[in-house]
BATOR-854820 format. One record per residue (C-alpha): x, y, z; residue number from 1. Coordinates in steps of 0.25 Angstrom, whole numbers, plus 5000, padded with zeros to 4 digits. Example, Ala and Ser with C-alpha at 12.3 -4.5 7.8 and 13.67 -1.06 7.14 Angstrom:
% residues 2
@px=5049	py=4982	pz=5031	seq=1
@px=5055	py=4996	pz=5029	seq=2
% end
This chain:
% residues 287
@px=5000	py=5000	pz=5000	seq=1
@px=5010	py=5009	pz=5004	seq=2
@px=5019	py=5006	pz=4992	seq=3
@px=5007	py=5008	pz=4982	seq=4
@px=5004	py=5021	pz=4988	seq=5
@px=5020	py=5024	pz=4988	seq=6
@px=5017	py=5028	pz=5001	seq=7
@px=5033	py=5028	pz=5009	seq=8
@px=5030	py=5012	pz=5008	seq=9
@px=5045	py=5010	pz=5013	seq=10
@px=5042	py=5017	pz=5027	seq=11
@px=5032	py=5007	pz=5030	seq=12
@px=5043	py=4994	pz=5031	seq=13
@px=5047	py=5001	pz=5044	seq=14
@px=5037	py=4993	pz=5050	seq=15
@px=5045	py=4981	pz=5048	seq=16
@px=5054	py=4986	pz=5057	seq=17
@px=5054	py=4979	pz=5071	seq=18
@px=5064	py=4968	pz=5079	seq=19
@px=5054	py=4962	pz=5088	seq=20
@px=5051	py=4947	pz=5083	seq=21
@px=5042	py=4941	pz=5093	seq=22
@px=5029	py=4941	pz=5099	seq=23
@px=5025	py=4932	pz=5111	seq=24
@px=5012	py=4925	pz=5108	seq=25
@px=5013	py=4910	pz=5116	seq=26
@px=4998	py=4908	pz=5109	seq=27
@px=5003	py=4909	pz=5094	seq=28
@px=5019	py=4904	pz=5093	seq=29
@px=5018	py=4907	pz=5078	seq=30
@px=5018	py=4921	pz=5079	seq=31
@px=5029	py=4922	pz=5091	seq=32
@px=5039	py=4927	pz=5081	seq=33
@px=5032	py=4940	pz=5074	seq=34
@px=5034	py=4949	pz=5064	seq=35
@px=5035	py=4964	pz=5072	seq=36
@px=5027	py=4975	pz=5074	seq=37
@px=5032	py=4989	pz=5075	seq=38
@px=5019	py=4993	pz=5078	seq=39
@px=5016	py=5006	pz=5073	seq=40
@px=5006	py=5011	pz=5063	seq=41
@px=5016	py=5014	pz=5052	seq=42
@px=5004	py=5016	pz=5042	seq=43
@px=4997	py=5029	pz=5050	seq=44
@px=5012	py=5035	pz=5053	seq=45
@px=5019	py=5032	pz=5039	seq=46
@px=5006	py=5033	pz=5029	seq=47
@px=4996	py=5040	pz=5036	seq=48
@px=4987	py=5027	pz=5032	seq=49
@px=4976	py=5022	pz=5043	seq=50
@px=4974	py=5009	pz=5043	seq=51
@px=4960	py=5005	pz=5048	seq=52
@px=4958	py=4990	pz=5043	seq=53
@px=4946	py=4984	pz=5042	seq=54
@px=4943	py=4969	pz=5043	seq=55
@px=4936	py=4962	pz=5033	seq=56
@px=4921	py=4959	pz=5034	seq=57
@px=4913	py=4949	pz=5026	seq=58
@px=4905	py=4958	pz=5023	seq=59
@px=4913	py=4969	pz=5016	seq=60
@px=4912	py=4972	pz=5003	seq=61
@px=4927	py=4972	pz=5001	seq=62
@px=4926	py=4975	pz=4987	seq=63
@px=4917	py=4987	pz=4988	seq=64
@px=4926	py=4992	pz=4999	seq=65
@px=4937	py=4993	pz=4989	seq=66
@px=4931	py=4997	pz=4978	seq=67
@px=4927	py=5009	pz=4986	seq=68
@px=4940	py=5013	pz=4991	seq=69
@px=4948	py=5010	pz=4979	seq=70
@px=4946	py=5024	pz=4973	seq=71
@px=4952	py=5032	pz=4985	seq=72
@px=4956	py=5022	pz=4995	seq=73
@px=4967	py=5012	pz=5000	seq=74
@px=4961	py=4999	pz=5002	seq=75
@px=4970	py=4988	pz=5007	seq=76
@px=4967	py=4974	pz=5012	seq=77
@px=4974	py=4965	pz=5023	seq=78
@px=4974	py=4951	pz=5016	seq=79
@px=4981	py=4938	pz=5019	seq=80
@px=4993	py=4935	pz=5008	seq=81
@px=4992	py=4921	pz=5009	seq=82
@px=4979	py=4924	pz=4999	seq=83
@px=4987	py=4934	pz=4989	seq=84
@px=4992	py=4924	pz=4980	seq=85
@px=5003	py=4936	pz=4975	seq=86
@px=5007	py=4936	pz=4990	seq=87
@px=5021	py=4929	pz=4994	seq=88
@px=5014	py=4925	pz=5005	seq=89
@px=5002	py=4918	pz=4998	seq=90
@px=4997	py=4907	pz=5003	seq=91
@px=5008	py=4906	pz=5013	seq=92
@px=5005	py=4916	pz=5025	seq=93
@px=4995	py=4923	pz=5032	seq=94
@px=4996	py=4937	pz=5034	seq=95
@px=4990	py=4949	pz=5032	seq=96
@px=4994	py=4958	pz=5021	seq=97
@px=4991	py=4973	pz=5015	seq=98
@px=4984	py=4973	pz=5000	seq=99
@px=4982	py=4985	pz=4993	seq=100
@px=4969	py=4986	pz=4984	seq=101
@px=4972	py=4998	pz=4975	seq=102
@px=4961	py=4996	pz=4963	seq=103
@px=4950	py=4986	pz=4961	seq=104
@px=4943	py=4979	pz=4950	seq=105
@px=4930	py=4969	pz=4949	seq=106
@px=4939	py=4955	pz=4953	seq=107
@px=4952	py=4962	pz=4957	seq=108
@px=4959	py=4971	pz=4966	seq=109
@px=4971	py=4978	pz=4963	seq=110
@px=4980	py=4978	pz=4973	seq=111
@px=4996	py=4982	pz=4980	seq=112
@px=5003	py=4971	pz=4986	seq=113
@px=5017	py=4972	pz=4989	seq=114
@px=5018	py=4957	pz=4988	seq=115
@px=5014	py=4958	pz=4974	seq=116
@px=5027	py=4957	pz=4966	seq=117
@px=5033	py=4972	pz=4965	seq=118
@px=5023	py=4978	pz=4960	seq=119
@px=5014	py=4978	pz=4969	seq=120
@px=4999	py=4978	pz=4962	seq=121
@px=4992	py=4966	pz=4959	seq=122
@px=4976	py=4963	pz=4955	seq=123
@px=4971	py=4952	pz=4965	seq=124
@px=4958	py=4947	pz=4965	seq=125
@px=4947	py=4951	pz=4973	seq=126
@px=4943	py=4939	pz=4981	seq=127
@px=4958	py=4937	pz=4986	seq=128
@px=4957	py=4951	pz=4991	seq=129
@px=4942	py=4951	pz=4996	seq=130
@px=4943	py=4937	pz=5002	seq=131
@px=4957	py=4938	pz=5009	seq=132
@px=4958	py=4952	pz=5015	seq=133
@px=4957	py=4952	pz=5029	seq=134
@px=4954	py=4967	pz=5031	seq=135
@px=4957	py=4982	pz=5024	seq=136
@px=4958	py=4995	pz=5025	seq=137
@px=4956	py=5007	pz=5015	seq=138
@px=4963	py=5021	pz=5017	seq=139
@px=4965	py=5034	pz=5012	seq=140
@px=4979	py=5036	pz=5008	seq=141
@px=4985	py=5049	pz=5016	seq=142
@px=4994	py=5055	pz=5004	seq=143
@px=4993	py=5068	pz=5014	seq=144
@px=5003	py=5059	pz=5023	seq=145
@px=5017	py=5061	pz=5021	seq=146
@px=5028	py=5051	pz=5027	seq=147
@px=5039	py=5055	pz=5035	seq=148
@px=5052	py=5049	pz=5037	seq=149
@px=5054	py=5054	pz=5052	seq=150
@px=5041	py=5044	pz=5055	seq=151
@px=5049	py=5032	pz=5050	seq=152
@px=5061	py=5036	pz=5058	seq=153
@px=5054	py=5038	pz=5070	seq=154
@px=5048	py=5025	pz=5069	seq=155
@px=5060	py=5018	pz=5066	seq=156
@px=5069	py=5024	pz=5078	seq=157
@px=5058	py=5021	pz=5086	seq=158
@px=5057	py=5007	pz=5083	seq=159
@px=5071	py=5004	pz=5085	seq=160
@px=5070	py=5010	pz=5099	seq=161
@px=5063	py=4999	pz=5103	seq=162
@px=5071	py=4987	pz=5100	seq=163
@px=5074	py=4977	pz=5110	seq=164
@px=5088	py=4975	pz=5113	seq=165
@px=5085	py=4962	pz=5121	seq=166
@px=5089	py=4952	pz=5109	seq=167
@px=5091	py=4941	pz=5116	seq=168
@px=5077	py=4942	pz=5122	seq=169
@px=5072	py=4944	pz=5110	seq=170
@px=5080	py=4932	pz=5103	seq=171
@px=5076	py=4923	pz=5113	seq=172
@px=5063	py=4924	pz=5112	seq=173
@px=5061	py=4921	pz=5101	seq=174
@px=5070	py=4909	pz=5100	seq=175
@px=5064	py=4903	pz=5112	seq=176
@px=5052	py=4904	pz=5106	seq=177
@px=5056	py=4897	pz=5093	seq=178
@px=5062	py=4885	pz=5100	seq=179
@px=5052	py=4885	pz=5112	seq=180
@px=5043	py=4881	pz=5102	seq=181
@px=5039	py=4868	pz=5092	seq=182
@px=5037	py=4870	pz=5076	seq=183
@px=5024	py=4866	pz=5076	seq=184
@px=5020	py=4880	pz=5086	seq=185
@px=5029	py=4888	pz=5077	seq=186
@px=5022	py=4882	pz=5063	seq=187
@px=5010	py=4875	pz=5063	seq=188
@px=5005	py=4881	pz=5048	seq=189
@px=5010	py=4879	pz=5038	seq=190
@px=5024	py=4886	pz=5036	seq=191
@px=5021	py=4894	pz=5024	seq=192
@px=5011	py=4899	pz=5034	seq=193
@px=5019	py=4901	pz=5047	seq=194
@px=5017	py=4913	pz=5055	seq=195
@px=5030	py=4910	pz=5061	seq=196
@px=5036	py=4911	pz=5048	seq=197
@px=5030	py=4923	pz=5041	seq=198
@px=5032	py=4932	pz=5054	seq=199
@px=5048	py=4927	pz=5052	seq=200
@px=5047	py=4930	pz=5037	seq=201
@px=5041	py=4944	pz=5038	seq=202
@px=5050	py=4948	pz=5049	seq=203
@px=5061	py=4944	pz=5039	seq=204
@px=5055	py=4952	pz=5029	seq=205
@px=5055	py=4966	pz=5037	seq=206
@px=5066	py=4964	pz=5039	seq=207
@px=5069	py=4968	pz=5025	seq=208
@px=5057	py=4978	pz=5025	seq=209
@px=5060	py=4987	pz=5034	seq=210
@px=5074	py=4992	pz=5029	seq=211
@px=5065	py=4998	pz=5017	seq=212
@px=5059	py=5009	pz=5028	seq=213
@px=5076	py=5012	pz=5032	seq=214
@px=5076	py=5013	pz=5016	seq=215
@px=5067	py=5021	pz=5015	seq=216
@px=5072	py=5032	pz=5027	seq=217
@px=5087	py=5031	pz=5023	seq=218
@px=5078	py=5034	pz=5007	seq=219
@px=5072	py=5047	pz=5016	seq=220
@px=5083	py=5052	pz=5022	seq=221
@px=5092	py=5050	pz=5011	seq=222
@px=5103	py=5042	pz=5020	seq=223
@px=5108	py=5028	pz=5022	seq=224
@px=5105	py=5025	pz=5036	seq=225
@px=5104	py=5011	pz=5037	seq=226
@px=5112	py=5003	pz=5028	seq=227
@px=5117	py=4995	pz=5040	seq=228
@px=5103	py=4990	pz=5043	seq=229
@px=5098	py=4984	pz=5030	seq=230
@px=5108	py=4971	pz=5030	seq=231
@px=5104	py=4971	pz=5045	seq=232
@px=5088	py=4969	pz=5042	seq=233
@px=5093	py=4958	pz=5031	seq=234
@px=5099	py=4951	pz=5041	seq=235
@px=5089	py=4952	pz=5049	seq=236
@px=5077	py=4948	pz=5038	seq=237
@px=5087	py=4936	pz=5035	seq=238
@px=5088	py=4931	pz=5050	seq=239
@px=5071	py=4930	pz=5052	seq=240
@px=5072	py=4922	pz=5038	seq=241
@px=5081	py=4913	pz=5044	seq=242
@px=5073	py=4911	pz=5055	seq=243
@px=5061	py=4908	pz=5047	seq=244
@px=5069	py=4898	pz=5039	seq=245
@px=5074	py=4891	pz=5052	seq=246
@px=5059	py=4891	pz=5058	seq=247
@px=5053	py=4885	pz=5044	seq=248
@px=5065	py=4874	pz=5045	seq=249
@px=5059	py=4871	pz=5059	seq=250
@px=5046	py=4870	pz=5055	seq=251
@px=5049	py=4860	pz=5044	seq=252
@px=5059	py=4851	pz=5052	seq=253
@px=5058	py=4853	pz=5066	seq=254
@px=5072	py=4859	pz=5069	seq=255
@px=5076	py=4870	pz=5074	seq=256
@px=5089	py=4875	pz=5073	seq=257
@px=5088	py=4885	pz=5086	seq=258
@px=5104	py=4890	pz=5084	seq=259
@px=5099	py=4894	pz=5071	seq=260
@px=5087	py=4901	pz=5078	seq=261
@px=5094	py=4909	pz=5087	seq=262
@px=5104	py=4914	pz=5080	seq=263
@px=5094	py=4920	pz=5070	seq=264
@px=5090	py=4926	pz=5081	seq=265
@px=5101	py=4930	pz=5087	seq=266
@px=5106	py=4937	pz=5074	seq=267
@px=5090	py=4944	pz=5072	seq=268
@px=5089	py=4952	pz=5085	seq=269
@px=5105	py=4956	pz=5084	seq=270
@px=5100	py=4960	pz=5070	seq=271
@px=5089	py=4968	pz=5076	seq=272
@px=5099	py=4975	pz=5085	seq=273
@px=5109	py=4977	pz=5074	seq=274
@px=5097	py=4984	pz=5067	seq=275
@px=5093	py=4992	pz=5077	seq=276
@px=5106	py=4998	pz=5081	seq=277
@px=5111	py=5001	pz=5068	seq=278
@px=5095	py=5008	pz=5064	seq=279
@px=5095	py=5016	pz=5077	seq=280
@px=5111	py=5022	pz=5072	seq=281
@px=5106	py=5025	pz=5058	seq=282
@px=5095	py=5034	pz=5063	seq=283
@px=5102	py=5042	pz=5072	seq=284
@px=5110	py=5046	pz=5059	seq=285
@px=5096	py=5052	pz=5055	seq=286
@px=5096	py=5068	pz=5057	seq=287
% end
């Protein structure tokens, strides 16, 4: 949506930013190790975009609904990729994605997809969209709001204030937990479906994300502030990949090689520490 629009899209993979990796939930192990949360409502700070979602009700008529706002309205839908066959994750996982529905036609919706090769823009059908969105929300676009620079930097500062130092704590919680329990808790789906899985994947992949919003400020300000992180953030996505691969190898055969485990782990979270240092000096070089 926000690359569609060109609205400063590269600012928004700052909330792929986080170093916090697990949630303590003893009812639902699958989802002990999580993808993070910075929490903070990036599209009302950034974009000057509320988002009010509303869930979906039999009763809609969704088409009409969309056919109404097309004209002068942002409509997007919340829908599970495991249905969009374009969708690296078709059939594969459940999740909740954003779609785009920028035009309409009798059987099909025009619509934006990042997923969709590079382009972008792709027809789908309309029962794929009307059966398997979960909920939606339409917007005005705010062109009146203007994106500042300083608001991503003062979020950023701010996040990397409140990083835990306490690695060992972290590290082992986390591997106490992988050990602690059997395969079977960890994947009971199928594996193409785990949670455990996906969350490890994703983490792995904003890893590479975020860097684009310290692209994007060092674009801004004209300046190379931080060459020293990008390799660091590779690692980093490298290590939760490795850990994925060692998880699935566990799943398939039973053994767990928990050297291996902790060493990842070691290596993440003095990553982490790595990263955190050398950010925190490169943005006191900021005037």
């Amino acid at each position: 949506m926000l690359k569609h629009y060109n609205l400063n899209y590269q600012a928004y993979n700052a909330k792929y930013f986080y170093y916090d990796y697990f949630v303590s939930s003893p009812n639902d192990l699958t989802n002990c190790i999580k993808r993070g949360n910075n929490n903070w409502d990036i599209w009302k700070e950034f974009y000057g975009i509320d988002l009010s979602f509303i869930n979906r009700n039999e009763s809609t008529d969704f088409f009409k609904i969309i056919l109404e706002s097309s004209n002068y309205k942002s409509v997007v839908v919340n829908i599970d990729p495991f249905y969009c066959y374009w969708s690296p994750f078709y059939q594969k996982a459940h999740y909740f994605h954003l779609l785009l529905i920028i035009n309409v036609s009798n059987d099909k919706y025009k619509c934006f997809d990042v997923y969709y090769n590079t382009v972008g823009y792709i027809e789908v059908d309309r029962n794929i969209i009307e059966e398997n969105y979960s909920k939606y929300f339409v917007f005005n676009l705010n062109c009146d709001h203007e994106f500042n620079i300083e608001i991503l930097l003062t979020r950023i500062k701010k996040l990397l204030c409140n990083f835990n130092y306490n690695l060992k704590a972290k590290k082992n919680e986390i591997f106490d937990y992988i050990i602690s329990n059997c395969r079977t808790a960890f994947f009971s789906d199928n594996l193409g479906t785990s949670s455990l899985l996906m969350h490890l994947l994703w983490i792995s992949e904003d890893k590479k994300h975020f860097p684009i919003a310290l692209k994007y400020i060092e674009e801004n300000l004209n300046k190379s502030l931080f060459s020293e992180v990008y390799e660091l953030f590779l690692n980093s996505s490298s290590n939760f990949k490795l850990l994925k691969s060692i998880l699935t190898k566990y799943a398939l055969t039973g053994v767990l090689k928990e050297k291996n485990v902790s060493n990842i782990l070691d290596n993440v979270f003095m990553n982490d520490m790595l990263i955190i240092e050398k950010m925190k000096r490169s943005l006191a070089n900021i005037i």
